[in-house]
C-alpha positions as CSV (number, residue, x, y, z in Angstrom):
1,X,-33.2,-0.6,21.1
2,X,-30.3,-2.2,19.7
3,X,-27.9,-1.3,16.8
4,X,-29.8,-3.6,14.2
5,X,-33.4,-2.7,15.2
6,X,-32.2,0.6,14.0
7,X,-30.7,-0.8,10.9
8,X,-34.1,-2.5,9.9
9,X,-36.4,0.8,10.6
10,X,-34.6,2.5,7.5
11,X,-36.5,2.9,4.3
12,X,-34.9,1.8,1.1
13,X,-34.5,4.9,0.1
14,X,-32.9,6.1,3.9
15,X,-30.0,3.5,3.1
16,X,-29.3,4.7,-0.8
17,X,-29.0,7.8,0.5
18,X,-26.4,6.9,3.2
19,X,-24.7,4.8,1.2
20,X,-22.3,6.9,-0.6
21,X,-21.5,8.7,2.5
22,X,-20.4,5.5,4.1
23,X,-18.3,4.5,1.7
24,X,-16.8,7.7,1.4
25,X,-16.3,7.9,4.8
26,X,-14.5,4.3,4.2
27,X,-12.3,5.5,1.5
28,X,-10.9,8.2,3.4
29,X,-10.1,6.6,6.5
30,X,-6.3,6.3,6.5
31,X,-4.9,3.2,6.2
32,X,-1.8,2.1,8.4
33,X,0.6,-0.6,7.1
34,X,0.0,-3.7,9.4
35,X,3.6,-4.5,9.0
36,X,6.4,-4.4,7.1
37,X,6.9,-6.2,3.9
38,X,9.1,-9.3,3.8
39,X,10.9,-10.5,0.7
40,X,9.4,-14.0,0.9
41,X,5.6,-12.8,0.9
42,X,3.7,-14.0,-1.6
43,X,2.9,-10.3,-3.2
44,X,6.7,-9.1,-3.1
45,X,8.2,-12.1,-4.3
46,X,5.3,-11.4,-7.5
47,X,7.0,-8.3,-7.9
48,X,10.8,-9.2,-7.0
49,X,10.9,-6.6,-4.3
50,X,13.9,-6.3,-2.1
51,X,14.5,-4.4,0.8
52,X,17.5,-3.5,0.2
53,X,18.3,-2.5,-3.2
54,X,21.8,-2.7,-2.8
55,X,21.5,-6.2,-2.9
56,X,19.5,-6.5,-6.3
57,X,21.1,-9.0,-8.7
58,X,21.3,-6.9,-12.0
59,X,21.3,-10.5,-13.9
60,X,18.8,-11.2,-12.3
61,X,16.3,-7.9,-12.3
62,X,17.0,-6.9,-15.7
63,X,14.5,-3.3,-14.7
64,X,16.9,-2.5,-11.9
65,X,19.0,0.5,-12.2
66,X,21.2,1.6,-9.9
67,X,20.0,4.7,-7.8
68,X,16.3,3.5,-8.0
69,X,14.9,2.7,-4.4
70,X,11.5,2.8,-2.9
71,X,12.6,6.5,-1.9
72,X,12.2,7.9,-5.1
73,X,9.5,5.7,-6.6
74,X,6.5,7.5,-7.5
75,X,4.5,4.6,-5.7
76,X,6.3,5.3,-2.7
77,X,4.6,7.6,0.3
78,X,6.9,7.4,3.3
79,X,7.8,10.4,4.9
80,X,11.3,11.7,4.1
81,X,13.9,10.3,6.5
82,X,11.6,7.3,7.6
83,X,12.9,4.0,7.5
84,X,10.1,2.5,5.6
85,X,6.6,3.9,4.1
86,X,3.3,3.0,2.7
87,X,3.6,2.0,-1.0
88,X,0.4,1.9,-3.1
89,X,1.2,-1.4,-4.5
90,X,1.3,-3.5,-1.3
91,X,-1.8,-1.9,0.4
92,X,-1.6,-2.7,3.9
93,X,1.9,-3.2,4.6
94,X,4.9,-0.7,4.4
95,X,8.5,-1.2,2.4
96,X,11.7,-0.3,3.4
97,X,12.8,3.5,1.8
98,X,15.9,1.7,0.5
99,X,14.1,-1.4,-1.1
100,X,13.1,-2.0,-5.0
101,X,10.7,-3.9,-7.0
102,X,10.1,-4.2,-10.8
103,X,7.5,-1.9,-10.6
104,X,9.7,1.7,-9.8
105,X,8.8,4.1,-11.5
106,X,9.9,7.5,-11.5
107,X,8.6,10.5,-8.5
């Protein structure tokens, strides 16, 4: 029997039931950063990120402070002393700890 037959032998009622546990199942899974976030993607140029925020143009990024980096953004989930981390505004794709973008906000 193959993987669909089993699929179509379910009741309506079967699948509804599954369903939530599926996509929970989903939700949890951890997601891993396919790669690292380069300055001329389309989502961080959006968001005038910069990896190194050292290198911000104040003219420039009017929102930019000095001190503010990915490291101690709220946003930001990279383990302390990493080089880069997950950041929940770029799902799928880490940042470097000593970047910026317009959307910092404080941990």
């Amino acid at each position: 029997m193959n993987k669909h037959a089993v699929l179509h032998n379910w009741t309506r009622r079967q699948f509804m039931t599954a369903l939530p546990a599926i996509g929970l199942a989903a939700w949890s899974a951890p997601v891993r950063a396919d790669a690292l976030l380069k300055e001329t993607d389309q989502e961080a140029l959006a968001m005038d990120y910069h990896a190194d925020a050292a290198k911000v143009d104040a003219a420039k990024s009017p929102k930019y402070k000095p001190g503010q980096t990915c490291t101690n953004c709220a946003l930001y989930f990279g383990d302390k002393g990493a080089a880069s981390g997950a950041c929940s505004l770029f799902m799928g794709k880490d940042v470097t700890a000593i970047g910026w973008c317009n959307a910092w906000e404080p941990k």
